[in-house]
C-alpha positions as a Markdown table, in Angstrom:
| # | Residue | x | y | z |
|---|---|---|---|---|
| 1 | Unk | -0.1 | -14.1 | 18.2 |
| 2 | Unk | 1.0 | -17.3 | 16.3 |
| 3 | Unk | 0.5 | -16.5 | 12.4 |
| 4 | Unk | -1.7 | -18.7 | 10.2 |
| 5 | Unk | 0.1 | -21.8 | 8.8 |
| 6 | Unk | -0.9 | -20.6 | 5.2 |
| 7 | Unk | 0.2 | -17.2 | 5.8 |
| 8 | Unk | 1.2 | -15.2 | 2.4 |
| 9 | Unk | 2.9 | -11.8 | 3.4 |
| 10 | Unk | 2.0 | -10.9 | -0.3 |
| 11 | Unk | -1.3 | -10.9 | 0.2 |
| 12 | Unk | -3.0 | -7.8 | 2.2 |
| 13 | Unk | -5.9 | -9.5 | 4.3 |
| 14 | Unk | -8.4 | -7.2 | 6.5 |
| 15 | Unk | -9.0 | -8.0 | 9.7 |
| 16 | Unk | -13.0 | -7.3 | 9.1 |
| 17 | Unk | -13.4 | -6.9 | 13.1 |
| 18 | Unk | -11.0 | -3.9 | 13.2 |
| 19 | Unk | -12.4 | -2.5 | 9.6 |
| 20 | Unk | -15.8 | -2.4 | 10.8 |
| 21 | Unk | -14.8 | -0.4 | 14.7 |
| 22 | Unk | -12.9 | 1.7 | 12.0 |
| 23 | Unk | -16.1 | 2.7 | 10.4 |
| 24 | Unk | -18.4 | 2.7 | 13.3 |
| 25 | Unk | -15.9 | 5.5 | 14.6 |
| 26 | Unk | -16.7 | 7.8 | 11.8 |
| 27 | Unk | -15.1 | 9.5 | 8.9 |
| 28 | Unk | -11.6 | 11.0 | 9.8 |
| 29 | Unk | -10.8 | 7.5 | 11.9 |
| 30 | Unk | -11.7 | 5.7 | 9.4 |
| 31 | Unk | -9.5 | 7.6 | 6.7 |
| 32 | Unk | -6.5 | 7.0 | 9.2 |
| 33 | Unk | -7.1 | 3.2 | 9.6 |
| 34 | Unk | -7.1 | 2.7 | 5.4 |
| 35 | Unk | -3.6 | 5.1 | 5.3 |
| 36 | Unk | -2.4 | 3.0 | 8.4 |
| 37 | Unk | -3.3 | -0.4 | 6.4 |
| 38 | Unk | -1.8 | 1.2 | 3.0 |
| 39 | Unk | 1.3 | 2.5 | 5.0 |
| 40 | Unk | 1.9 | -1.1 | 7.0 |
| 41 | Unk | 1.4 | -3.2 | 3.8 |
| 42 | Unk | 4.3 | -1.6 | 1.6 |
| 43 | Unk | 6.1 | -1.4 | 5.0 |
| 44 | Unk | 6.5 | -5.5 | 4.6 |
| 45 | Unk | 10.3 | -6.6 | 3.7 |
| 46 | Unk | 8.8 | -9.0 | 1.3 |
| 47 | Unk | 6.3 | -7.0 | -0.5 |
| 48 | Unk | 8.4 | -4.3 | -0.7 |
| 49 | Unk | 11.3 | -6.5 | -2.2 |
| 50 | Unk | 9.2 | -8.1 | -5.0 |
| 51 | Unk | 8.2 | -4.7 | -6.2 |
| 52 | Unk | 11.6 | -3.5 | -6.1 |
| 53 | Unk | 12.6 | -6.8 | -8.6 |
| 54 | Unk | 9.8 | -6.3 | -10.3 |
| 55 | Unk | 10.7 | -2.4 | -11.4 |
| 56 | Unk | 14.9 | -4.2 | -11.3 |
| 57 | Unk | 15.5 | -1.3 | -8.8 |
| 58 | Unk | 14.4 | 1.3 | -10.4 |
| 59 | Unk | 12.5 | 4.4 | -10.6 |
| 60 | Unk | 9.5 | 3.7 | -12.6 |
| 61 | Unk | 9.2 | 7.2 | -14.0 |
| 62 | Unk | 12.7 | 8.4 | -14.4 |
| 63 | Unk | 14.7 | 5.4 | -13.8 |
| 64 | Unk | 17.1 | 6.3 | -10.8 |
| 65 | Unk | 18.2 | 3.8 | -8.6 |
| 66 | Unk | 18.3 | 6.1 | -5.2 |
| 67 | Unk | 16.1 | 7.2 | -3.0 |
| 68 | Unk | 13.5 | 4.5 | -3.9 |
| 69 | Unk | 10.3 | 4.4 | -2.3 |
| 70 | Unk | 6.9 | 1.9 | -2.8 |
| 71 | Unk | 4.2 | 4.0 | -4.1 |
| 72 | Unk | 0.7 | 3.0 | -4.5 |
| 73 | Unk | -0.7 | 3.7 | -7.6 |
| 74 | Unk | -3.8 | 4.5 | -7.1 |
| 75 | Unk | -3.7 | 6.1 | -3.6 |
| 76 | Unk | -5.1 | 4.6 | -0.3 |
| 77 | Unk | -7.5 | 7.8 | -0.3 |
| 78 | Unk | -8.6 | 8.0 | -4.2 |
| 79 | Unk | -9.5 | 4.4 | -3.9 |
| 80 | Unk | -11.5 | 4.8 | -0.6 |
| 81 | Unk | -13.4 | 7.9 | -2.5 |
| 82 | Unk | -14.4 | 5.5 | -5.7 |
| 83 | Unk | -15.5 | 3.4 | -3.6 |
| 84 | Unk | -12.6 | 0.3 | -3.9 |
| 85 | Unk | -12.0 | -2.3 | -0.9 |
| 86 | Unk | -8.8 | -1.8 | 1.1 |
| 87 | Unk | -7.9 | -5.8 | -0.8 |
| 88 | Unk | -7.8 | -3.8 | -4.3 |
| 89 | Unk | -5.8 | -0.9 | -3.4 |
| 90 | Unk | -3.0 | -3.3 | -1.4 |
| 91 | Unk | -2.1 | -5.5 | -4.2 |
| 92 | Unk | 1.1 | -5.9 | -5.8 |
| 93 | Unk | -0.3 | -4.8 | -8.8 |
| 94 | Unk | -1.5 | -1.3 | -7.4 |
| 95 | Unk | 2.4 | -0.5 | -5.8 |
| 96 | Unk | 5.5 | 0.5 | -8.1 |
| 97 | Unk | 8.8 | 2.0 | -7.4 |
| 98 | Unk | 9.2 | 5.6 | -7.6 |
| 99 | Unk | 12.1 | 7.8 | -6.3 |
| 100 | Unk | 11.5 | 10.6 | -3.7 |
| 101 | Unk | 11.4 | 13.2 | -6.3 |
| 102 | Unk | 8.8 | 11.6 | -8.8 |
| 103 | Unk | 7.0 | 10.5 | -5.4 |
| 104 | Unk | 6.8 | 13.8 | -4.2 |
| 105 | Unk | 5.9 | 15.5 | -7.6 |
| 106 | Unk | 3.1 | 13.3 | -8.0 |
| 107 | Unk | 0.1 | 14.9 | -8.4 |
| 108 | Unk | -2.5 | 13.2 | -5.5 |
């Protein structure tokens, strides 16, 4: 499938047929669509890139420059709970850098 000539891969846009089978199918589907939408948005070279210039490559919590991994701030399943669309939690401005410890230390 041909992409859009004003494609942005910056910009996370749902596909509002697949969101709403996703809901139709019930809770725990619908929990693993928004992770699989979280999880293949930070998975983009570009996005991830410009949040790794943004943070200059580095941790944003303890400043190491291995190990670096895109993190949402608020999570993919804390957003869903208070209530926020799968647009607001895939923004650049909801991802940072963290390294795999501070990633895995972080409290969900």
């Amino acid at each position: 499938m041909a992409r859009p000539r004003n494609y942005n891969p910056l910009v996370y846009v749902v596909n509002q047929w697949n969101l709403s089978r996703a809901r139709n199918k019930g809770e725990k589907q619908f929990k693993s669509y928004l992770r699989n939408c979280g999880s293949n948005y930070i998975k983009r070279l570009e996005v991830r890139q410009c949040i790794l210039d943004k943070y200059h490559h580095q941790c944003a919590e303890c400043k190491a420059t291995q190990n670096l991994q895109v993190d949402h701030i608020i999570s993919v399943y804390q957003g869903w709970k208070q209530g926020l669309d799968i647009e607001v939690i895939n923004t650049l401005e909801n991802l940072q850098i963290l390294c795999r410890s501070c990633n895995a230390g972080k409290l969900p």
